[in-house]
VOKOL-972697 format. One line per 8 residues: for each residue y negated, x negated, z of C-alpha. Coordinates in steps of 0.5 Angstrom, whole numbers, padded with zeros to 4 digits. Each point is the difference from the previous one (the first is absolute). Layout:
# VOKOL-972697
Y X Z ~ ...
***
This chain:
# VOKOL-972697
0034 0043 -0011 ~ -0002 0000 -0008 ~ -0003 -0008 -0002 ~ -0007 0001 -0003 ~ -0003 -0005 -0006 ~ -0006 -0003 0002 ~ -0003 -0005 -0004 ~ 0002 -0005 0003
0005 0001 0004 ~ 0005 0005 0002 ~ -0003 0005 0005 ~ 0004 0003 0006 ~ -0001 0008 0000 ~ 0004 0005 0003 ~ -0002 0008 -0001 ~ 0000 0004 0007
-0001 0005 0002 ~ -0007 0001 0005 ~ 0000 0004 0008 ~ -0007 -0001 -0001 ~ -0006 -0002 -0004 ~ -0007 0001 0003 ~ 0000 -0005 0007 ~ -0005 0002 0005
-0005 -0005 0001 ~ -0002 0001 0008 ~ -0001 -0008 0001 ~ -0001 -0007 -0005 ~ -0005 -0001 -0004 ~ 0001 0007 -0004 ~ -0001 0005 0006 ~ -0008 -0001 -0001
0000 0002 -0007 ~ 0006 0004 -0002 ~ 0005 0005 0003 ~ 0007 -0002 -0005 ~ 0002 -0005 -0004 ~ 0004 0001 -0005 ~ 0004 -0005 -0003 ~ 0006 0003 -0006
0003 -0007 0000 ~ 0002 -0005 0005 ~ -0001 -0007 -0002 ~ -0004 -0003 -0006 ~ 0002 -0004 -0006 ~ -0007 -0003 -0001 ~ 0003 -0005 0005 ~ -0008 -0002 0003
0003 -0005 0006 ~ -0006 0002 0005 ~ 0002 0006 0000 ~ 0000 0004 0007 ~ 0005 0004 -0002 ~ 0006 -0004 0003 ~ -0003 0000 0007 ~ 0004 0006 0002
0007 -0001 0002 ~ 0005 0002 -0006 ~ 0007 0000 0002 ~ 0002 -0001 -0007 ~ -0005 -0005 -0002 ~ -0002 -0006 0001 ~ -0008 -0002 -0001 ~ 0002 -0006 -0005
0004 0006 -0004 ~ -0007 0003 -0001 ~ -0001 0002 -0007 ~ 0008 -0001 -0002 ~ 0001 0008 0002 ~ -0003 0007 -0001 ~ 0002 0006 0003 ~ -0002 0007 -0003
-0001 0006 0003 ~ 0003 0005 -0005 ~ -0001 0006 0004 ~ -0008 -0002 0002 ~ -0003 0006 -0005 ~ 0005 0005 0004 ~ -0002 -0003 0007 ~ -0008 0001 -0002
0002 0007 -0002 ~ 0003 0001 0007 ~ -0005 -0003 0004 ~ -0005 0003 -0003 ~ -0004 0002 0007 ~ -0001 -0007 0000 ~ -0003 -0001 -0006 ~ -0005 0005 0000
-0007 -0002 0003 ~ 0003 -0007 0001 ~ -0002 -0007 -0001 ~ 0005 -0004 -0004 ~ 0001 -0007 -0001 ~ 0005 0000 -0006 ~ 0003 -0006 0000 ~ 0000 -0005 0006
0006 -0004 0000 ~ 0001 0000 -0007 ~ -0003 0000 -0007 ~ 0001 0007 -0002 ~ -0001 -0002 -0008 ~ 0004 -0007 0001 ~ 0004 0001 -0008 ~ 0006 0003 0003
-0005 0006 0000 ~ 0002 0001 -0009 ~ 0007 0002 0002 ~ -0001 0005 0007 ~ -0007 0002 -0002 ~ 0001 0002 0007 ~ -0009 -0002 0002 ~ -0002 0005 -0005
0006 0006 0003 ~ -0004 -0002 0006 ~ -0006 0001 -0002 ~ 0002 0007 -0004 ~ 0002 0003 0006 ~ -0006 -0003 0004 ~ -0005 0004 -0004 ~ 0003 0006 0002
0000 -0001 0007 ~ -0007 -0002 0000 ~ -0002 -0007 0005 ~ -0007 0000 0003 ~ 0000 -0007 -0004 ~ 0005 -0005 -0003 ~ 0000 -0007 -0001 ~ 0004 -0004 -0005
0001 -0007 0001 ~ 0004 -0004 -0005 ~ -0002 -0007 -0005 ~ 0004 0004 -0005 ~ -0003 0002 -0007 ~ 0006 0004 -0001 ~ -0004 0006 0004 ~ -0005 0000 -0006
0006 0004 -0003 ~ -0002 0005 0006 ~ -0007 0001 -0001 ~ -0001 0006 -0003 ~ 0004 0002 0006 ~ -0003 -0003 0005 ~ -0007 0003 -0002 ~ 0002 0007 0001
-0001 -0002 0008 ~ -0007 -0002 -0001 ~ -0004 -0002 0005 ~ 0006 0002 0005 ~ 0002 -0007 -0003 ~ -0001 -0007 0001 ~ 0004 -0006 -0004 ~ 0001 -0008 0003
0001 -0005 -0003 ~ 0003 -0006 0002 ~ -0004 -0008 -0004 ~ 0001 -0005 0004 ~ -0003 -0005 -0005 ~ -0002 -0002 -0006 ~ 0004 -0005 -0001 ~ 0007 0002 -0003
0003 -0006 0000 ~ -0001 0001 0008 ~ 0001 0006 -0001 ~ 0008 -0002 -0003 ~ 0001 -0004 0006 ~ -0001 0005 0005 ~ 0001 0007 -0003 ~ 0006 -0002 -0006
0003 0006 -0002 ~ -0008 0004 0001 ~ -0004 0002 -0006 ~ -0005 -0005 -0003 ~ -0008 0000 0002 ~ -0002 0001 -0006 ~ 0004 0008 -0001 ~ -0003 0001 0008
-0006 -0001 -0003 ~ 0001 0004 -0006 ~ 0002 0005 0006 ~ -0006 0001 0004 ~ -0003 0000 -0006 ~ 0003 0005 -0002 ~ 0001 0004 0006 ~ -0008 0000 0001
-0002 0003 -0007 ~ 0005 0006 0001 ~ -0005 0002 0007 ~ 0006 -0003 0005 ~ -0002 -0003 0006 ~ 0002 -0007 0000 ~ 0001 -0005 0005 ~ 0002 -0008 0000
0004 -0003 0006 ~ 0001 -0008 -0001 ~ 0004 0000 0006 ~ 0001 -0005 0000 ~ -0006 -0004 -0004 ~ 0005 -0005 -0002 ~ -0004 -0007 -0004 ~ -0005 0003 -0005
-0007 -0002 -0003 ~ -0004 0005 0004 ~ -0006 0000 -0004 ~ 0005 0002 -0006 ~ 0004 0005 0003 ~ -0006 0004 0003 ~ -0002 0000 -0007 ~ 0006 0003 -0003
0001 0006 0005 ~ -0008 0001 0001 ~ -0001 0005 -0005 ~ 0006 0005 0002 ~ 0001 0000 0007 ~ -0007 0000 0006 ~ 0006 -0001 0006 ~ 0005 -0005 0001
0005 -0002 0006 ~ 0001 -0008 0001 ~ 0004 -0003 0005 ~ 0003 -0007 0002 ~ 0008 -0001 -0001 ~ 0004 0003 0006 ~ 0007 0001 0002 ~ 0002 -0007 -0002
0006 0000 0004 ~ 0004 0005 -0006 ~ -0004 -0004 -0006 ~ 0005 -0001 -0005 ~ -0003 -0006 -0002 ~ -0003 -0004 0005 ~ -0001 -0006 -0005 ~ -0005 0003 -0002
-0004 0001 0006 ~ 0001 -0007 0000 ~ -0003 -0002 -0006 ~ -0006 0004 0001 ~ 0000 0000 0008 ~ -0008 -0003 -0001 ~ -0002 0007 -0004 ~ 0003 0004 0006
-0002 -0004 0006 ~ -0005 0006 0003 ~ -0006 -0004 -0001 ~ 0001 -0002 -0006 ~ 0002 0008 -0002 ~ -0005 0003 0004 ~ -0005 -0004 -0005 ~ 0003 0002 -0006
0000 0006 0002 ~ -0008 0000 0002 ~ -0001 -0003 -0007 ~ 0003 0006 -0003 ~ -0003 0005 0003 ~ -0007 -0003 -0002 ~ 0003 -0001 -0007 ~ 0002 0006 0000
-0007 0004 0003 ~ -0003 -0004 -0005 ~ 0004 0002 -0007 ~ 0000 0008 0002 ~ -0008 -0001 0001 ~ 0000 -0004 -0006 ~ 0006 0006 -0004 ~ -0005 0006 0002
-0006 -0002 -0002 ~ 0003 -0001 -0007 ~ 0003 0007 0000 ~ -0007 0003 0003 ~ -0003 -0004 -0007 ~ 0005 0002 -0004 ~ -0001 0007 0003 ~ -0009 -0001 -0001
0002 -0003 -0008 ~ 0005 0006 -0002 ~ -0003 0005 -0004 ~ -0001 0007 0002 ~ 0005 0005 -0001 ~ 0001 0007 0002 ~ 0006 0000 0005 ~ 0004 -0006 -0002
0006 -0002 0004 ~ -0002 -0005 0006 ~ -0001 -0007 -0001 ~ 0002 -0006 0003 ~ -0006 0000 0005 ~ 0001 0008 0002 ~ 0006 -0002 0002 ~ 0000 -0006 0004
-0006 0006 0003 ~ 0005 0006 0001 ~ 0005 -0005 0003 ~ -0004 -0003 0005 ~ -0003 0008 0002 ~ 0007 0003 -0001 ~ 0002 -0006 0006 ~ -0005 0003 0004
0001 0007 0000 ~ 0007 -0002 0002 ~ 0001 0004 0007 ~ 0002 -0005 0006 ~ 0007 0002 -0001 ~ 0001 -0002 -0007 ~ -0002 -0008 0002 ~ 0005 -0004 -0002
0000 -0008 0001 ~ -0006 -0003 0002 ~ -0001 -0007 -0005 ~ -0001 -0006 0004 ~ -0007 0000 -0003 ~ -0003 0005 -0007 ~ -0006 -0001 -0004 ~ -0004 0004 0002
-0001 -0002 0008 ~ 0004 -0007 0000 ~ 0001 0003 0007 ~ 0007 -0002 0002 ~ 0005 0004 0003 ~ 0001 0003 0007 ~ 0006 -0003 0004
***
């Protein structure tokens, strides 16, 4: 067991070596969608005190150690390489139980190994999630999976003072915003999942991220039972009362149908006003169209995570 410095505090981490590293996903809320996850690390140093991820019994580990200790696969590459019939024409979640880009990831690298030999093994369709902007270090990698390739991105608010009580040890909002940014002028597919939606403006945050994403996740806190922090629960218990959260919710849903209507009538403008040249490179508006028509081309086996509610439709998602 080797100490790890992270600012600010010392984390626990511990090299081992993996019996496996793709979990079939044959029940949960996974199973519809994916056929593995894949998680190269176990644990999570961004600390978010409502994660999930402490719900499932750890002999080792106690819930209110969550963020304190990181277990890293070193062999996660060599197991992609050995259940490569696996991988081959699957539906891949990669990570579900910890941020595969969280910092400890500049020292292993062992995402961007993973994603090495998953380009060679050829998945029908592969989902990253992470709140990191280190996978910006990745980008040129992650384009070589191109359609086959779908990016989320977790905002919870776009306030980073609620931000630093909730996820301490997580990237600003402001790098996530450069993020989705980022991943989106690079032809990615990019989701938001603000799981939960903690306290924000909603008029505000659907401004922010309307110009780079047409989808979004939202849900309620969950799991209270294993929050490491469950004072500030209480502190904000009127935000997350089920009313309450259910109207914020609506209000950004409309807020955010209403800038993505606003963000494409000013790309179709810009588009109309440019001048005319043979061949140019694709404009913002191009884009935002060859997204949306490359969304639906998707055959139904490559339909990921169905968003809460999008732009297009405002429907909300099937239970």
């Amino acid at each position: 067991m080797i100490p790890y410095l992270c600012m600010p505090k010392v984390l626990e981490v511990e090299e081992i070596v993996a019996s496996s590293i793709v979990t079939p996903q044959k029940v949960g809320a996974l199973s519809r969608y994916f056929d593995y996850s894949l998680n190269p690390y176990a644990g999570c140093a961004f600390s978010c005190s409502y994660c999930y991820v402490p719900k499932f019994p750890r002999a080792r580990h106690d819930y209110k150690e969550w963020g304190q200790w990181v277990e890293v696969k070193i062999n996660a590459p060599e197991l992609i390489r050995r259940d490569r019939t696996k991988i081959f024409g699957s539906r891949i979640f990669f990570s579900s139980a910890t941020d595969p880009y969280q910092y400890i990831e500049l020292k292993y690298r062992l995402s961007r190994r993973c994603l090495i030999e998953l380009l060679k093994y050829k998945p029908a369709h592969l989902t990253m999630h992470t709140r990191s902007h280190l996978i910006l270090q990745d980008i040129e990698l992650l384009k070589q999976f191109g359609s086959n390739l779908t990016v989320g991105v977790s905002l919870t608010t776009d306030d980073d003072s609620v931000r630093r009580e909730f996820e301490p040890m997580a990237p600003s909002v402001h790098r996530r915003l450069h993020l989705i940014k980022q991943l989106r002028e690079a032809g990615i597919d990019v989701y938001l999942s603000m799981a939960p939606l903690l306290p924000c403006n909603p008029n505000r945050l659907a401004s922010l991220v309307a110009p780079y994403v047409d989808r979004i996740w939202v849900d309620n806190m969950r799991w209270v039972e294993v929050n490491t922090r469950p004072e500030l629960i209480a502190k904000y218990a009127s935000h997350f009362d089920s009313d309450s959260h259910a109207s914020l919710t609506s209000e950004l849903q409309k807020q955010f149908s209403s800038a993505r209507r606003l963000y494409r009538q000013t790309a179709i403008a810009t588009k109309e006003n440019a001048p005319r040249k043979p061949r140019r490179a694709s404009t913002v508006s191009n884009t935002v169209t060859n997204f949306e028509r490359r969304k639906t081309m998707q055959p139904e086996t490559t339909q990921l995570i169905l968003p809460l509610f999008d732009s297009s439709s405002g429907a909300e998602r099937e239970s």
